[in-house]
C-alpha positions as a Markdown table, in Angstrom:
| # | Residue | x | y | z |
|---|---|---|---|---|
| 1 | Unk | 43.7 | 20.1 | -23.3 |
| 2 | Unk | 44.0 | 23.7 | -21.2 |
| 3 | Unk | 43.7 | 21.4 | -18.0 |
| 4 | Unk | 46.4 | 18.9 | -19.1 |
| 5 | Unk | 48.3 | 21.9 | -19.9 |
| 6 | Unk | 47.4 | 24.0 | -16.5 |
| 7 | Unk | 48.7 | 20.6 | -14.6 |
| 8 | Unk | 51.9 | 20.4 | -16.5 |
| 9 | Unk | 52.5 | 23.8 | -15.6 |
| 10 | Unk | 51.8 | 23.8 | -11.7 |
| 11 | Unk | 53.4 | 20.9 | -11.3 |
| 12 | Unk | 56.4 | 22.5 | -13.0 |
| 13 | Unk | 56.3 | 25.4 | -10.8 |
| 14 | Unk | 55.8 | 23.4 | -7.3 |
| 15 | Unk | 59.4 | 21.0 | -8.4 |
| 16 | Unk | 61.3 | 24.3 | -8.7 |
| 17 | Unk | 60.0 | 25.9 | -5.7 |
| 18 | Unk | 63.2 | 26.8 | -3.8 |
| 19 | Unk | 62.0 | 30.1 | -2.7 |
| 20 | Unk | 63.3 | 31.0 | 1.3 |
| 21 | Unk | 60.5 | 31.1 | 3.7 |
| 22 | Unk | 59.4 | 34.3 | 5.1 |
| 23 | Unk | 58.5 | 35.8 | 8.2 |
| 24 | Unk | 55.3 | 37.1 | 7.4 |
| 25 | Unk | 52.6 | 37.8 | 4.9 |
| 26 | Unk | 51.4 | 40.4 | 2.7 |
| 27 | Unk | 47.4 | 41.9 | 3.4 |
| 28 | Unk | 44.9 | 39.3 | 3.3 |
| 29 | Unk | 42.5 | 41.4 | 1.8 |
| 30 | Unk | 43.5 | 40.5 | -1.7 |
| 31 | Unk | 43.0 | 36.8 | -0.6 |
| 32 | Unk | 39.3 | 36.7 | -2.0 |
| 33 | Unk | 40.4 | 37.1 | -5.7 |
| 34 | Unk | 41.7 | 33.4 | -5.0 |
| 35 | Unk | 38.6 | 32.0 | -5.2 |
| 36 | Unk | 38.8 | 30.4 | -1.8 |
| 37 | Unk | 36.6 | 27.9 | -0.2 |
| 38 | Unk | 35.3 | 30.2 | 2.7 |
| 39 | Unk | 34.2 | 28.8 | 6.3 |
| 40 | Unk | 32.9 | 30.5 | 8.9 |
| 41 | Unk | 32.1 | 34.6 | 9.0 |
| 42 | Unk | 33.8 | 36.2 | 12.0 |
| 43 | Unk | 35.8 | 39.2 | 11.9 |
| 44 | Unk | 39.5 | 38.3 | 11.4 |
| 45 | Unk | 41.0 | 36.2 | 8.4 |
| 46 | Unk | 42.5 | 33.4 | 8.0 |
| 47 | Unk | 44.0 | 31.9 | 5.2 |
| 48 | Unk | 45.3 | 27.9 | 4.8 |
| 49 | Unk | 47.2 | 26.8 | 1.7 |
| 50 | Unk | 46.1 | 22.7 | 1.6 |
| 51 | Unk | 46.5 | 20.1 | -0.5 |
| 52 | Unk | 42.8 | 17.9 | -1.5 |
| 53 | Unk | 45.3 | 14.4 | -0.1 |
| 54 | Unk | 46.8 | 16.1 | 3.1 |
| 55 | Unk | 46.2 | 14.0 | 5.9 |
| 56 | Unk | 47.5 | 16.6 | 8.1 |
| 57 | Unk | 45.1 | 19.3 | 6.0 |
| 58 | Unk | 42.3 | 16.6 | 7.5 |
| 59 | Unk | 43.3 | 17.5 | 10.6 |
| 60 | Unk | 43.0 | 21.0 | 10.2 |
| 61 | Unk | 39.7 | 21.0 | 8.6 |
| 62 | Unk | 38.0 | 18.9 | 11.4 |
| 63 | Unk | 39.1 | 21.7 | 13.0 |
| 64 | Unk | 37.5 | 24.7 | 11.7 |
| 65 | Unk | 33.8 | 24.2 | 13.1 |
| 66 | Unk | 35.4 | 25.6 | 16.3 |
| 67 | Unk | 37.3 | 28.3 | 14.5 |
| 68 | Unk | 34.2 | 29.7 | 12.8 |
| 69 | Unk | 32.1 | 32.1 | 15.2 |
| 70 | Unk | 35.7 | 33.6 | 15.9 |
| 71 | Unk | 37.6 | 34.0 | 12.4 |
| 72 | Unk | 36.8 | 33.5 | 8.5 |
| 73 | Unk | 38.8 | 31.1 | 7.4 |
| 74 | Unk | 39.7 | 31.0 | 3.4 |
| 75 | Unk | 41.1 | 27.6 | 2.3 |
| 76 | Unk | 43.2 | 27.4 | -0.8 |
| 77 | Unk | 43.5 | 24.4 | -2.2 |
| 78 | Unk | 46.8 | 23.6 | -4.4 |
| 79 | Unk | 48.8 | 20.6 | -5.5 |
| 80 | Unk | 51.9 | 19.5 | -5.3 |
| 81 | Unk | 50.7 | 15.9 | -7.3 |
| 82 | Unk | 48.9 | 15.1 | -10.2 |
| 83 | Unk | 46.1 | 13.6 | -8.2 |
| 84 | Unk | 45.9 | 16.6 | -6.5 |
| 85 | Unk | 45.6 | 18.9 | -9.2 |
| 86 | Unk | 42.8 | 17.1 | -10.5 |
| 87 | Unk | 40.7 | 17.6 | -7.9 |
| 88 | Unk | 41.8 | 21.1 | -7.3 |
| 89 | Unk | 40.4 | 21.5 | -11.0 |
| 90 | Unk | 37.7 | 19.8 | -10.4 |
| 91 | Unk | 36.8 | 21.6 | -7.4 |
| 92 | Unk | 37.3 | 24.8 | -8.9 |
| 93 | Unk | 35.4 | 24.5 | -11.9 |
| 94 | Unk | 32.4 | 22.4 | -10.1 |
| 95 | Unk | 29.3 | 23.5 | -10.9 |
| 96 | Unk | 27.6 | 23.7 | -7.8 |
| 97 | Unk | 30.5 | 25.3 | -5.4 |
| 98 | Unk | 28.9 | 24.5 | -2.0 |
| 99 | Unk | 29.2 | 20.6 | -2.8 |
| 100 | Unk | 33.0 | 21.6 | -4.2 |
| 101 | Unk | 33.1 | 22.6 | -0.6 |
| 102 | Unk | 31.4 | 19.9 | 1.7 |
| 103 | Unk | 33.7 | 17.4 | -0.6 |
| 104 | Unk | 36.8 | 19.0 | 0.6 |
| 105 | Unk | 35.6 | 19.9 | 3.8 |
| 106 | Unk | 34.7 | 16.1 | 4.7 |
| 107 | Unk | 37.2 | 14.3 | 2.6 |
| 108 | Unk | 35.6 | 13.0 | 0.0 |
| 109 | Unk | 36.8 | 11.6 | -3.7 |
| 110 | Unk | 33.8 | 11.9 | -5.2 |
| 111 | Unk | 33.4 | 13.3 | -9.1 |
| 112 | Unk | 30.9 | 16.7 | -9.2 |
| 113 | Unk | 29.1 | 18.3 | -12.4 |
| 114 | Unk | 31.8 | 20.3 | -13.6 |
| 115 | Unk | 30.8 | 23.5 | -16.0 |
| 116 | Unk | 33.0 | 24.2 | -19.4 |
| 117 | Unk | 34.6 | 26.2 | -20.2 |
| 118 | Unk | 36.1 | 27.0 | -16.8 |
| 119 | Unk | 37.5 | 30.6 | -15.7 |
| 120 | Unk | 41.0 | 29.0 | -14.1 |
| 121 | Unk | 42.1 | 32.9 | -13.8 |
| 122 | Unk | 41.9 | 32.7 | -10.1 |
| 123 | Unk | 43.4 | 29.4 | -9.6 |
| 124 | Unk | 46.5 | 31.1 | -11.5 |
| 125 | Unk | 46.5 | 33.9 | -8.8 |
| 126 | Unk | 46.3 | 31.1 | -6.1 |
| 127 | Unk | 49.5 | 29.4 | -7.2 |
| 128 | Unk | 51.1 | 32.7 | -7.6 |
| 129 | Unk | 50.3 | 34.3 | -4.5 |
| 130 | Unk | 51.6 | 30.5 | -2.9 |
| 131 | Unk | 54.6 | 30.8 | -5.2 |
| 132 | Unk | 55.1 | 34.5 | -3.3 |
| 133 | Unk | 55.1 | 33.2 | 0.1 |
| 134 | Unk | 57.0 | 30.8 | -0.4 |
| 135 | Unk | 54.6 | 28.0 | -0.1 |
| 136 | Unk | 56.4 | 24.6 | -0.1 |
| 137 | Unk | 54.3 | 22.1 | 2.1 |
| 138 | Unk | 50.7 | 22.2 | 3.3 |
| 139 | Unk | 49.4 | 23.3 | 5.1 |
| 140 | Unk | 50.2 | 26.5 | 5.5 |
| 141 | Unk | 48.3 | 29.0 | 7.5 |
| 142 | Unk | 48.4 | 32.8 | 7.1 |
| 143 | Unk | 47.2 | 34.4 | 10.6 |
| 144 | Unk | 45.2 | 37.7 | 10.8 |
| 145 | Unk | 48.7 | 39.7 | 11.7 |
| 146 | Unk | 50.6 | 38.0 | 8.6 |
| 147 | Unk | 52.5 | 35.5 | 10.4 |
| 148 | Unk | 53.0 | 32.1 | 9.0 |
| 149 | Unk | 52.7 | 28.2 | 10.1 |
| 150 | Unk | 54.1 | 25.8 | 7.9 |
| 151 | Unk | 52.2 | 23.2 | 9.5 |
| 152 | Unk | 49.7 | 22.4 | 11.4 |
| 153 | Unk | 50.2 | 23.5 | 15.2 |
| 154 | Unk | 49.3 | 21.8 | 18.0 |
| 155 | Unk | 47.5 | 24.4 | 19.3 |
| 156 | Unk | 45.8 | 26.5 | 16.6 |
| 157 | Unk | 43.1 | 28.7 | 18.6 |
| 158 | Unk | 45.8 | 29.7 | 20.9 |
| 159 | Unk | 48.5 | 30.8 | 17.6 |
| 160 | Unk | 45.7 | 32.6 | 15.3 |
| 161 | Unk | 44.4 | 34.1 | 18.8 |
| 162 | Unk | 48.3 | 35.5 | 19.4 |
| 163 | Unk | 47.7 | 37.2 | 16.0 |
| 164 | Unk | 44.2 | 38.8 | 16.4 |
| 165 | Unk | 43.7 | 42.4 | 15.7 |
């Protein structure tokens, strides 16, 4: 019943997003009590709000195998449907976290183990911190300086690389 409730409740919150975009965003550093789906281990961060049913999120993961010597990238999933909050769920509470990850990561709808109870603490964060920044489509990508994409762009190493320390 918590989940049912927890869907209710971030679907809720997505509908009355109205919040004004902003420039750019606060310290990344914070970003790991989000419990994101981490790829890649270079030395700047990245973080990309997406959605498990984005087709344009799709994109942007087939893109990350290049982006991963370079920059850490710390994907967030959230919904903005009921399907999608499922699987965010699902992913989050999954039992073994690196197949939560290779099923996002290559697009899969497949069910995993899930362990109960689940700690949805940091999913909360999550949909706060997107609530912050405004987050009203997906992706949305959070280069190492702060700046913002709503979107994927058509040239992503060249962006995040504007934003490099």
């Amino acid at each position: 019943m918590a989940g049912l409730h927890l869907r209710r409740s971030v679907l809720a919150g997505f509908l009355a997003l109205g919040l004004p975009g902003i420039a750019t965003a606060s310290s990344v550093s914070d970003w790991h009590d989000l419990a994101p789906i981490v790829v890649g281990d270079g030395g700047e961060v990245v973080a990309v709000f997406t959605a498990p049913s984005c087709p344009v999120c799709r994109k942007l993961m087939d893109q990350l195998p290049a982006l991963a010597e370079r920059y850490r990238v710390l994907i967030l999933p959230i919904s903005f449907t009921t399907y999608d909050a499922q699987r965010v769920r699902m992913l989050a509470c999954a039992v073994d976290q690196e197949a939560a990850a290779r099923t996002l990561l290559l697009h899969q709808d497949v069910r995993l183990p899930q362990q109960e109870p689940c700690d949805l603490s940091a999913i909360r964060a999550r949909y706060e911190k997107a609530q912050e920044l405004g987050v009203a489509s997906v992706p949305f990508i959070v280069r190492p300086d702060g700046k913002i994409s709503r979107g994927l762009r058509p040239d992503l190493t060249a962006w995040l690389a504007r934003g490099a320390h």
